[in-house]
C-alpha positions as CSV (number, residue, x, y, z in Angstrom):
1,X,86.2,-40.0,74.0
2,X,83.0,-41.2,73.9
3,X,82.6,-45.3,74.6
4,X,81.2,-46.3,71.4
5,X,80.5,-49.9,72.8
6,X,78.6,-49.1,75.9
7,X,76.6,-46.4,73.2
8,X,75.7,-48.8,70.6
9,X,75.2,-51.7,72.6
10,X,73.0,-49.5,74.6
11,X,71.2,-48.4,71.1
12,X,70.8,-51.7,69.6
13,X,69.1,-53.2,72.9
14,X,66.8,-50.3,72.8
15,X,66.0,-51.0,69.4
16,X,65.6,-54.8,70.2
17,X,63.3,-53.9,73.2
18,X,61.1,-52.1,71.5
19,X,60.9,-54.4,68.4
20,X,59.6,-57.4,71.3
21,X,57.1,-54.7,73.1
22,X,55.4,-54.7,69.9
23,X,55.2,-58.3,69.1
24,X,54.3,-59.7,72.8
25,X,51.5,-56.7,72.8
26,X,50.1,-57.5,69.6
27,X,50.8,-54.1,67.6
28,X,52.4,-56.3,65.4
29,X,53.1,-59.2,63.7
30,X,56.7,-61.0,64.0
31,X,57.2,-60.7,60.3
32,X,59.8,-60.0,57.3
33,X,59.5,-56.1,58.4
34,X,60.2,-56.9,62.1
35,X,63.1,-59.0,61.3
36,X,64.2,-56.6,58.7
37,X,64.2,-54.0,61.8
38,X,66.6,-56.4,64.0
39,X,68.8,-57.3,61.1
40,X,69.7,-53.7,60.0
41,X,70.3,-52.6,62.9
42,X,72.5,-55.6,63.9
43,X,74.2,-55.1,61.1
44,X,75.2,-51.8,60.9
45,X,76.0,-51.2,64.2
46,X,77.7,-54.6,65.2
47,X,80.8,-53.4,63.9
48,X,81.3,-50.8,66.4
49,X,79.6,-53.2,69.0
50,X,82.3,-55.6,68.8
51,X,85.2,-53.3,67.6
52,X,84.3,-50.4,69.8
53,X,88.3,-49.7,70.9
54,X,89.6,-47.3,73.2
55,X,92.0,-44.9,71.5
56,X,95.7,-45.6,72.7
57,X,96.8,-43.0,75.9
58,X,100.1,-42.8,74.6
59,X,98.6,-39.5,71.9
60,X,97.0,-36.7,72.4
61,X,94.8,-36.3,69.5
62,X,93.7,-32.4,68.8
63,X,91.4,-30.8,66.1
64,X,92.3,-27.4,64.8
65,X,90.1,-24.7,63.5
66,X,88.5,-25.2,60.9
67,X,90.0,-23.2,57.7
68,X,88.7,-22.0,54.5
69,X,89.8,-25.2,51.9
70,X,92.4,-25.1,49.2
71,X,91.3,-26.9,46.1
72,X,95.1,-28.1,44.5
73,X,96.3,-31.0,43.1
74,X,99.7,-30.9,45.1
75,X,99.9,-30.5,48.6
76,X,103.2,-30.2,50.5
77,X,104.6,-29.5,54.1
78,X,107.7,-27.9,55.7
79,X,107.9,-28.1,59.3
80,X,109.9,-25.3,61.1
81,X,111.8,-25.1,64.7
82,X,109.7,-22.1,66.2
83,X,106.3,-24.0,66.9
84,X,105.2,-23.6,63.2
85,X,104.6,-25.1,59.9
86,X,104.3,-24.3,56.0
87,X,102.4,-26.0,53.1
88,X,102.7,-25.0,49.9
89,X,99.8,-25.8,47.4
90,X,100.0,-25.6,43.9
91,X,97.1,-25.6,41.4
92,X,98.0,-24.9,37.9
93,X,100.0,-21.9,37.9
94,X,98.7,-20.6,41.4
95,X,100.6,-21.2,44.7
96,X,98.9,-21.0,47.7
97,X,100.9,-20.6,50.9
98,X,100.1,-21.0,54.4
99,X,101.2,-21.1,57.5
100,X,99.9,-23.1,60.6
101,X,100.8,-22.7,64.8
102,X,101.3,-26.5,65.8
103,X,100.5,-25.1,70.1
104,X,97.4,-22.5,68.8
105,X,96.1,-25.2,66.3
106,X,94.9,-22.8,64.0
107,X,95.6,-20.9,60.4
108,X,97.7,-17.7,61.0
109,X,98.8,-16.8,57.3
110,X,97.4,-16.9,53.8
111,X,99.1,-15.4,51.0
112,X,98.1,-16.7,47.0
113,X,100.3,-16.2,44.6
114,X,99.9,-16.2,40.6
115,X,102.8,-15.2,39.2
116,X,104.9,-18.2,38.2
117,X,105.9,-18.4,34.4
118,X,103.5,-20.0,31.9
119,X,103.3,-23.6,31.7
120,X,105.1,-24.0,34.7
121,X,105.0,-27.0,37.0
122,X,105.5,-27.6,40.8
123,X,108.3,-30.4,41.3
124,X,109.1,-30.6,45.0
125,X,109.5,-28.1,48.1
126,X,112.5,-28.7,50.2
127,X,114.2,-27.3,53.9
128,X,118.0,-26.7,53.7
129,X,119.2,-25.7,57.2
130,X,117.0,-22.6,57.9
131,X,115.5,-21.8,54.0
132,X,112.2,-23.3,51.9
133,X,112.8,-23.5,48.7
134,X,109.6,-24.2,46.4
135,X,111.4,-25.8,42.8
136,X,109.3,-25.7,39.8
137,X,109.9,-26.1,35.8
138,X,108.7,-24.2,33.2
139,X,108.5,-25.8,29.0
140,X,109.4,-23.9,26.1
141,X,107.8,-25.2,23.5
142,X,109.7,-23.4,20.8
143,X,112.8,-24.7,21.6
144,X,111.8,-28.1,23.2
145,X,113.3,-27.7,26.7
146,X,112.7,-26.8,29.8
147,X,114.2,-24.0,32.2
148,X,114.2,-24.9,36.2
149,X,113.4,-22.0,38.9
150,X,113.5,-21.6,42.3
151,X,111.9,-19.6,44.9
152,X,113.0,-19.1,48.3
153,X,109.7,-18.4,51.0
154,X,110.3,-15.9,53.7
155,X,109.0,-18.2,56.5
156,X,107.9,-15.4,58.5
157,X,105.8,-13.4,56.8
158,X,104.9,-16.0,53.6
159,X,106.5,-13.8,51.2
160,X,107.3,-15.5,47.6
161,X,110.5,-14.0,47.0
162,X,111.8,-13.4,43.8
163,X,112.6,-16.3,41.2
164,X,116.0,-17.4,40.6
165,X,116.9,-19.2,37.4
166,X,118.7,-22.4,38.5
167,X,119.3,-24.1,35.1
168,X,118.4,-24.5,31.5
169,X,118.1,-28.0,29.8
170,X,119.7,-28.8,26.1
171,X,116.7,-30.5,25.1
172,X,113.5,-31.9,26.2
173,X,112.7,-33.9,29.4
174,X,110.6,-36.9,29.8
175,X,108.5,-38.5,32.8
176,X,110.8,-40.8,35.6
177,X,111.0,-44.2,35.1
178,X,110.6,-46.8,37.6
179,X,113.1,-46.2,39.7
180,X,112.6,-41.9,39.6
181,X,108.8,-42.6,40.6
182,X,107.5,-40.1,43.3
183,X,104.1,-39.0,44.7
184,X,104.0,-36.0,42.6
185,X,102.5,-37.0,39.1
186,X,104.3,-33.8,37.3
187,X,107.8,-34.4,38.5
188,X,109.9,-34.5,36.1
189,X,113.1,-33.2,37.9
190,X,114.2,-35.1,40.9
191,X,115.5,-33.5,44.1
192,X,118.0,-34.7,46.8
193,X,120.3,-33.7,49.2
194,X,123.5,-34.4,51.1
195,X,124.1,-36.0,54.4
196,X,124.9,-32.5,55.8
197,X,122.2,-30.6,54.2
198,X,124.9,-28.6,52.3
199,X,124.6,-29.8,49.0
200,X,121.7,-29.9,46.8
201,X,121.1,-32.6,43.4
202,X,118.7,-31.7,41.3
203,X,118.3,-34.9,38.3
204,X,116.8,-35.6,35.7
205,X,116.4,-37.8,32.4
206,X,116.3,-35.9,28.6
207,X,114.1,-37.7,25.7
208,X,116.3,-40.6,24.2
209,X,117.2,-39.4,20.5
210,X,116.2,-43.3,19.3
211,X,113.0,-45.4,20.1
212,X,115.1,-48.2,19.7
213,X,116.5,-49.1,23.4
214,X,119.5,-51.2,22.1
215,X,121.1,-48.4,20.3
216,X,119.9,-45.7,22.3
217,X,122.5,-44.0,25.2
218,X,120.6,-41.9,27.8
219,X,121.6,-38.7,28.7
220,X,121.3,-37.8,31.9
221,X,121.3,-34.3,33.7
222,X,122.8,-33.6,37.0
223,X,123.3,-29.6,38.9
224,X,124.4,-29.6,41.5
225,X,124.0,-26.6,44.4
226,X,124.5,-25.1,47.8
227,X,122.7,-24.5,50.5
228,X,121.9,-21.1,49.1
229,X,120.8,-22.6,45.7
230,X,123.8,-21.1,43.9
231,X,125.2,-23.1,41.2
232,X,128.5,-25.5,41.8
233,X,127.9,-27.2,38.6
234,X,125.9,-29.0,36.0
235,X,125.9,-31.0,32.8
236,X,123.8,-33.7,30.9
237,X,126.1,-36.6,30.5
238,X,126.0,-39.9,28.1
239,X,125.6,-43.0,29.9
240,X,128.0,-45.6,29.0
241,X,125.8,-48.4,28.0
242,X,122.4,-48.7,26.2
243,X,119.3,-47.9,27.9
244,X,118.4,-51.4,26.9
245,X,122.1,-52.4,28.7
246,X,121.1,-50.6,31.9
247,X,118.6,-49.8,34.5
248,X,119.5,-46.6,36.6
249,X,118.6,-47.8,40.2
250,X,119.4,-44.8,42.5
251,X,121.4,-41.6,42.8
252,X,123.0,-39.5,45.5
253,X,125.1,-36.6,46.4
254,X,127.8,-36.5,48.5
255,X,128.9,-33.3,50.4
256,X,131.6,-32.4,48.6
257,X,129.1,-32.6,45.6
258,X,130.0,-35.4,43.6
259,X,126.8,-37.5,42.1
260,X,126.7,-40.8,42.7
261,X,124.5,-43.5,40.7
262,X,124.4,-47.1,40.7
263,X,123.3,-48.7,37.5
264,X,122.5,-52.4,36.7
265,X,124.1,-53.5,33.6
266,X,121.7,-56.3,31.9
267,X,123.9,-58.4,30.0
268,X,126.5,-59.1,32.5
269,X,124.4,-59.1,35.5
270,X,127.1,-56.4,37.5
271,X,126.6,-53.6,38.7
272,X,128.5,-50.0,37.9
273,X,129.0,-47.0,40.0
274,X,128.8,-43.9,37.7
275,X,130.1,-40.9,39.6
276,X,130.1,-37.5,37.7
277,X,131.4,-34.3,39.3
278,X,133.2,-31.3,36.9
279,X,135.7,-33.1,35.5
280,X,133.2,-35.3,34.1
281,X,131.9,-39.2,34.0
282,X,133.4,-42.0,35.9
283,X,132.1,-45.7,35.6
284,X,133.5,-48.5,37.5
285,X,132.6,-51.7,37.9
286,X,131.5,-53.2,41.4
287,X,132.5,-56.7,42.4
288,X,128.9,-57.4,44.2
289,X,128.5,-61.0,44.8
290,X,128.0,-62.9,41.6
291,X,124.0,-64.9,41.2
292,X,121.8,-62.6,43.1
293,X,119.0,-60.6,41.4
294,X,118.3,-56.8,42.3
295,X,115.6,-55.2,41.3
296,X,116.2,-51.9,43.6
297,X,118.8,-49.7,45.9
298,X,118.6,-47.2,48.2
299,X,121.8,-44.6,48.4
300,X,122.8,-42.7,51.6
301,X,125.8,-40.7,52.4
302,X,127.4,-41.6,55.6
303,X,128.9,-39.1,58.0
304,X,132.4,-40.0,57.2
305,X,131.5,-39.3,53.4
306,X,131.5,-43.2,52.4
307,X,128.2,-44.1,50.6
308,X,125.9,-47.1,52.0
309,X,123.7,-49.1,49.0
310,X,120.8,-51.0,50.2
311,X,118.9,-53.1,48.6
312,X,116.6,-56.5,48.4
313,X,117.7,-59.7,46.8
314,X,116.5,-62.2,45.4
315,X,117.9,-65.6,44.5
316,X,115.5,-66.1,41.1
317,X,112.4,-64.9,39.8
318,X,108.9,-66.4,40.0
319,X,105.8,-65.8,38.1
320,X,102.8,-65.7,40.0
321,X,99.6,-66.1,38.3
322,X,96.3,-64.0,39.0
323,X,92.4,-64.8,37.2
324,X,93.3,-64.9,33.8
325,X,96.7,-62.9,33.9
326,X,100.4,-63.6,35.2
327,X,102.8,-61.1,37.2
328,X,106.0,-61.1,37.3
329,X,107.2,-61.8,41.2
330,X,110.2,-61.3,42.6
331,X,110.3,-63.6,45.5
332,X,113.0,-61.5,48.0
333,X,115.2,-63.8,50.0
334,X,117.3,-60.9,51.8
335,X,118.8,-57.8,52.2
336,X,121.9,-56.7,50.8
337,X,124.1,-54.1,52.2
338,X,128.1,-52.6,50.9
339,X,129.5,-49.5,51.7
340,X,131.9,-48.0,49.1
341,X,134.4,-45.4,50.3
342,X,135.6,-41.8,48.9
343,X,137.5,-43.6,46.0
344,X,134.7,-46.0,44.5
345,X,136.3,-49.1,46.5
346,X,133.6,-51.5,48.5
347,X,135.1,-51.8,51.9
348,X,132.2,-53.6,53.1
349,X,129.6,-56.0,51.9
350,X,127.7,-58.2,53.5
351,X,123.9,-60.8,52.7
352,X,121.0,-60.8,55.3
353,X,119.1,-63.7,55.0
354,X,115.4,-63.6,56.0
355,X,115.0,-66.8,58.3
356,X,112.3,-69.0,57.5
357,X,110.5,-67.7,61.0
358,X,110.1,-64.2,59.8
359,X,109.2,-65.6,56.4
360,X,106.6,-67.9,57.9
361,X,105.3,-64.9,60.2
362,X,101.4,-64.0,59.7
363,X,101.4,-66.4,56.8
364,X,98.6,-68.9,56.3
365,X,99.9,-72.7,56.8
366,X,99.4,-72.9,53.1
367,X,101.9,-70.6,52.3
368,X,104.2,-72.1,55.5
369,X,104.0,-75.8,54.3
370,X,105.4,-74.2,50.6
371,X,108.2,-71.6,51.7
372,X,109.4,-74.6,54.2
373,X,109.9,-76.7,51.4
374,X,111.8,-74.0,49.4
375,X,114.1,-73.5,52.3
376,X,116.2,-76.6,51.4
377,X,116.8,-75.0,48.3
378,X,117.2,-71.2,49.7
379,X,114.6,-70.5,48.0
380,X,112.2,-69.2,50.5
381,X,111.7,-65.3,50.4
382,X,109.1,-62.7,50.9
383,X,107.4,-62.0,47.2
384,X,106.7,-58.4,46.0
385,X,108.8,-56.7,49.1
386,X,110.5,-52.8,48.2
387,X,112.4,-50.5,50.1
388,X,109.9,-47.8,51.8
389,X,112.8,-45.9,53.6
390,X,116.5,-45.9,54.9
391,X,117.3,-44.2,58.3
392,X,121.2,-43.6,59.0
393,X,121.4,-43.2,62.1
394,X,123.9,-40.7,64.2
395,X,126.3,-43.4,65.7
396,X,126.1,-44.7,61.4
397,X,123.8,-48.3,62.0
398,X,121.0,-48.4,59.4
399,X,117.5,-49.2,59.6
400,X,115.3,-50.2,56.6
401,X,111.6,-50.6,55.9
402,X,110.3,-52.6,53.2
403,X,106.6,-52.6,52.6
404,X,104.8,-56.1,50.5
405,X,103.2,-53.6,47.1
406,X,101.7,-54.9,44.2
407,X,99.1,-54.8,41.8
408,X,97.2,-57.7,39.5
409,X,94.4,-58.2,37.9
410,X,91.7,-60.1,40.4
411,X,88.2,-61.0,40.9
412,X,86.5,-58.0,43.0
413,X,83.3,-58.4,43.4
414,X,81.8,-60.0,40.1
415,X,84.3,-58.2,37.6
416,X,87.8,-58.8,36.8
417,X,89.7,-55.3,37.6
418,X,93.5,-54.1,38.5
419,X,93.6,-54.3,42.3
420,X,96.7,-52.7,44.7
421,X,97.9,-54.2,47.5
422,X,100.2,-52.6,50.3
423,X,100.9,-55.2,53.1
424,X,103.2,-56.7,55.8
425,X,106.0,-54.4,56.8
426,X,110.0,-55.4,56.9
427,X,112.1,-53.4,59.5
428,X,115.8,-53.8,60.0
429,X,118.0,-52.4,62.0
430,X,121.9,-53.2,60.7
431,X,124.2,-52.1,63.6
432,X,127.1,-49.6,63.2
433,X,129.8,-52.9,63.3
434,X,127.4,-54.3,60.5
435,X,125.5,-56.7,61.7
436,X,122.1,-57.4,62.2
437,X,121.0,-56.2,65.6
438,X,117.2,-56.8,64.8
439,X,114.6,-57.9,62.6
440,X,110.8,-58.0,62.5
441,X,107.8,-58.5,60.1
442,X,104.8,-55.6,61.2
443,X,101.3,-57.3,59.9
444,X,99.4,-54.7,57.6
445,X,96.8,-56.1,54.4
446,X,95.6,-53.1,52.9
447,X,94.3,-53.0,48.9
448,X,91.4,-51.2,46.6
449,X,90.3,-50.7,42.9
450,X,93.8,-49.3,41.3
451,X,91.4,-47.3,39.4
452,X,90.2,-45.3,42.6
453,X,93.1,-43.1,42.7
454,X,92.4,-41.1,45.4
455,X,91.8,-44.7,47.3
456,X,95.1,-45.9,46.1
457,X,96.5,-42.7,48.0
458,X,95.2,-43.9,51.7
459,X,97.2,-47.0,51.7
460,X,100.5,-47.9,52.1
461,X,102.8,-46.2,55.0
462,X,103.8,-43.2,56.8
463,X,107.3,-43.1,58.4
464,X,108.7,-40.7,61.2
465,X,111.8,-40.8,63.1
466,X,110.9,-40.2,66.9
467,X,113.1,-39.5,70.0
468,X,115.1,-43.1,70.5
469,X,111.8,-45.2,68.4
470,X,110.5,-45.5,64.4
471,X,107.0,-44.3,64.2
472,X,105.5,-46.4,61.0
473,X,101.7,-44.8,60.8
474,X,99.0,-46.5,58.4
475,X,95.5,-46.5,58.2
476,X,94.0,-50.1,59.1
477,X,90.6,-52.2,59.8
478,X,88.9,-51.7,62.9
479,X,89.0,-55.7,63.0
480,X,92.7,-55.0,63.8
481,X,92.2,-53.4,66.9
482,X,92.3,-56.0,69.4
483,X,94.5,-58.7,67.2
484,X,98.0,-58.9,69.1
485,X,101.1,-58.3,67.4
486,X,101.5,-62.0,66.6
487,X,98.1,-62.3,64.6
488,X,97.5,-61.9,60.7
489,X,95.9,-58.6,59.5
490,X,92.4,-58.6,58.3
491,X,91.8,-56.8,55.1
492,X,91.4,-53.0,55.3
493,X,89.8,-51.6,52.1
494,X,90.9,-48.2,51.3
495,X,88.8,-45.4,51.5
496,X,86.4,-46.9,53.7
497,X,87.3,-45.1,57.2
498,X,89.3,-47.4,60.2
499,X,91.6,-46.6,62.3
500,X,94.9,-44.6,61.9
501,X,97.4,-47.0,63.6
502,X,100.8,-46.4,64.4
503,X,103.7,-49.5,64.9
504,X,106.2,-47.8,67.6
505,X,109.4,-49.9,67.4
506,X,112.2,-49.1,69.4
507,X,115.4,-48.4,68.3
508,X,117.7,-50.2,71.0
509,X,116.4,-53.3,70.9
510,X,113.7,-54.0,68.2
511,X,110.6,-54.1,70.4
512,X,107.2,-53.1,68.9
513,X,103.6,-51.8,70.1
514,X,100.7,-51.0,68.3
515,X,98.8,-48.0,69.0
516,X,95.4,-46.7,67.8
517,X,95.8,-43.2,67.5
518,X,92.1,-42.1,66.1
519,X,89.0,-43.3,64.4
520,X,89.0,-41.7,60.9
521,X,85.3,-41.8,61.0
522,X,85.2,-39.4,64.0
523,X,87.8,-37.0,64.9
524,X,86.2,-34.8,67.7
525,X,83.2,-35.8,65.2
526,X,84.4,-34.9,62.3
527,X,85.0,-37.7,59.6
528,X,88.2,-37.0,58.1
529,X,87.4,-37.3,54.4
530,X,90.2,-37.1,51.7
531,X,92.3,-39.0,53.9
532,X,96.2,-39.3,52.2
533,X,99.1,-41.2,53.9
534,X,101.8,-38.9,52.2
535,X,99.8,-35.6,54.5
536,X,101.0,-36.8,58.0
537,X,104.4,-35.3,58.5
538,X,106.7,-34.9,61.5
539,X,106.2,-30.7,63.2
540,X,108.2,-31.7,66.1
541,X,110.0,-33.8,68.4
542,X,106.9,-36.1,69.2
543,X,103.9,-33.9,67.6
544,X,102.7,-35.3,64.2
545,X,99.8,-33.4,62.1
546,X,97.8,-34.2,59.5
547,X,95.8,-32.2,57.5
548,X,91.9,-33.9,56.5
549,X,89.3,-32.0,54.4
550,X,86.2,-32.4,56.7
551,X,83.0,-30.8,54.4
552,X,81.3,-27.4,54.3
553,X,84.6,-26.3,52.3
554,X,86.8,-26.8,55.0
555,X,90.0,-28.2,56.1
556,X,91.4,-28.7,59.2
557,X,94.5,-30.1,61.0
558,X,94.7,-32.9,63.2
559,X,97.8,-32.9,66.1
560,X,98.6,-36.5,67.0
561,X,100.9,-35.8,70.0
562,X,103.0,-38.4,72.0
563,X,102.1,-38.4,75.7
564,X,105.1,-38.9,78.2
């Protein structure tokens, strides 16, 4: 890679030079214009002057061939075991699939496809064992519901094989709420999977038959498959309390294909476990320790078949004011952990209080002074912290990342607009006896107009499990790039270029490195434009890609590869 610091500091003297030649010889006068000169060009290249970084050793960074660009609002990615990779890319009614060689680096397949029933809509693409499966719906609007299809792709030669109806809803279907979000702004049927891989969940919520929330009872959907999307079985259930009673927090499957959901029931503060298999709805009541406030979980299936909730608490609830507006704040205090076995008994629970250390890590003394106040009370906690990802690991410890998101109206610039942050990083590992065996706060401050969506899309965090380490990727300021590990984040504005930066943390012990994988301004010297967090995935042990649009109607593929 070219030294950018030795090449602009070699640029900006010239400049300089020539700027005094002119002044000392008379040509010209040291005026506005000459100072004008110096000033712009300080300015524009001072940045890469002082910030000029070499990339870390530890990747191999590659450009593919450049390829013919897909226009589609969904992009998605399947990684295979042979050396290869699928995306399949969905605008409108038209799939276009493709197929990529992760050692060639280039585009070996393109097949287009436009024969997917009318008004249909792509909702996830999925790997069991060997098979892709590409899962769309389809509305009929005479009879206000919605038929679900799947497609299996023939992964060597791209073939769209042909549909298979999976399941046919009694009524209509409405949008996740906040707890069913995902990245895909059409999903309206959820997809999940067993430990094992051998069973398949597809959810879903129907439209409530009353507006009113305090009289209204949800009905949910849940079918259940194998792992050659044949049907085990499926029904659209009543819940068992008002939807104003209850907030649905997370779902699961186990492999004997039983669905699990954990729901929050309002007026008493508890927490039920709703399991629904063939025979029907069951709904027990947890005994979760009584005064703490949830406001997520995460479900996973264990090996041994036992379910694992996680989730953030919080001890109370602050408001936190903004210009002109307030936000609700939940100010986290811990994590929260219980394992419930076959029978819907907790055989384990367990609180992990944040010390006031990691609290007080990368925060300004400000803040410090405050939260050490609060600690006398147990009140001091990390505001606006959620669950990223859960990683069960093979010997059954846990590891969790929670990510700082939110968004409130602020002052940007002169105007008062919605702005989205994404910012320091919680990882925890829980250790297969339960206990902590390490904890550490990752500095990230990333935000941008909520309004520029496509903006909105470069923040916040990739994750990948490597060989024995976490891999959390992110794109970052190129301020950041000599700060230590210890120091506060500056700002990184999204949209604006950086640096892709990776956190490596090992899994034995909890250590951390930073790397700087590439400048996003100049891959090979290509600027990497279009640039979405959710596009770096995983195509082997130790090889990550990510696909950039880079002008000229062309995309390309970047290989980031870890170096022995």
């Amino acid at each position: 890679m070219q030294n950018i610091k030795t090449a602009t500091g070699s640029l900006v003297y010239s400049i300089c030079q020539n700027t005094y030649k002119q002044y000392i010889s008379g040509q010209s006068s040291y005026n506005e214009q000459i100072m004008k000169k110096i000033f712009f060009s300080l300015t524009f290249l001072l940045p890469f002057l002082l910030f000029g970084q070499t990339l870390s050793s530890d990747f191999k960074v590659t450009m593919a061939k450049p390829f013919q660009v897909v226009d589609a609002a969904s992009k998605e990615y399947i990684s295979l075991d042979n050396g290869f990779t699928i995306s399949a890319k969905t605008h409108g009614e038209k799939v276009i699939l493709q197929k990529f060689d992760v050692n060639g680096m280039e585009e070996v397949e393109r097949k287009e496809y436009e024969d997917l029933e009318k008004y249909a809509k792509f909702q996830d693409l999925i790997r069991v064992k060997d098979r892709v499966y590409y899962i769309y719906e389809a509305f009929n609007k005479k009879y206000d519901n919605f038929t679900v299809y799947c497609r299996e792709i023939d992964t060597e030669t791209l073939k769209f094989n042909e549909t298979k109806k999976l399941f046919k809803t009694k009524k209509e279907v409405i949008a996740p709420g906040n707890f069913w979000m995902t990245r895909n702004p059409n999903t309206k049927f959820s997809v999940t999977s067993s430990f094992d891989a051998s069973k398949i969940m597809i959810y879903y919520r129907t439209k409530p038959e009353s507006r009113n929330d305090k009289t209204n009872y949800d009905r949910l959907g849940f079918h259940v498959f194998d792992d050659l999307m044949d049907p085990i079985w499926g029904d659209e259930v009543k819940m068992p309390h008002t939807e104003a009673n209850m907030n649905n927090l997370c779902y699961a499957v186990s492999k004997k294909g039983t669905a699990y959901m954990l729901a929050r029931v309002n007026k008493t503060e508890s927490f039920d476990l709703i399991t629904v298999n063939a025979e029907g709805l069951e709904n027990q009541k947890l005994e979760v320790k009584d005064g703490l406030i949830f406001d997520e979980f995460h479900l996973i299936e264990s090996p041994n078949g036992n379910v694992i909730a996680a989730g953030y608490y919080a001890n109370g609830r602050d408001f936190k004011g903004g210009w002109g507006t307030a936000a609700l704040s939940i100010n986290i205090n811990g994590l929260y952990l219980f394992e419930i076995d076959q029978e819907g008994i907790i055989i384990r629970e367990k609180e992990f209080p944040f010390s006031l250390e990691l609290i007080n890590k990368y925060a300004s003394e400000r803040s410090k002074s405050k939260a050490t106040k609060r600690e006398a009370d147990g009140n001091a906690g990390i505001n606006d912290l959620k669950i990223q990802e859960t990683i069960l690991n093979e010997d059954g410890s846990l590891v969790v990342i929670g990510e700082v998101t939110y968004a409130r109206e602020e002052f940007f610039g002169p105007q008062q607009v919605m702005v989205t942050h994404h910012g320091d990083m919680i990882i925890t590992k829980i250790d297969e006896n339960g206990e902590i065996a390490w904890q550490d706060k990752l500095p990230k401050n990333q935000a941008c107009k909520s309004a520029e969506t496509w903006n909105v899309a470069s923040l916040g965090m990739s994750y990948i499990k490597g060989d024995g380490a976490h891999y959390v990727i992110f794109a970052d300021n190129r301020k950041n790039a000599d700060l230590s590990i210890n120091e506060a984040a500056e700002p990184h504005k999204g949209g604006y270029g950086g640096f892709l930066s990776a956190y490596k943390i090992n899994d034995s012990d909890g250590t951390v490195e930073k790397h700087l994988i590439l400048d996003l301004s100049d891959i090979d010297g290509q600027k990497a434009y279009q640039f979405r967090v959710s596009r770096i995935f995983e195509a082997e042990d130790g090889t990550f890609l990510m696909e950039i649009y880079i002008k000229g109607k062309k995309d390309s593929i970047v290989k980031m590869e870890l170096v022995d």
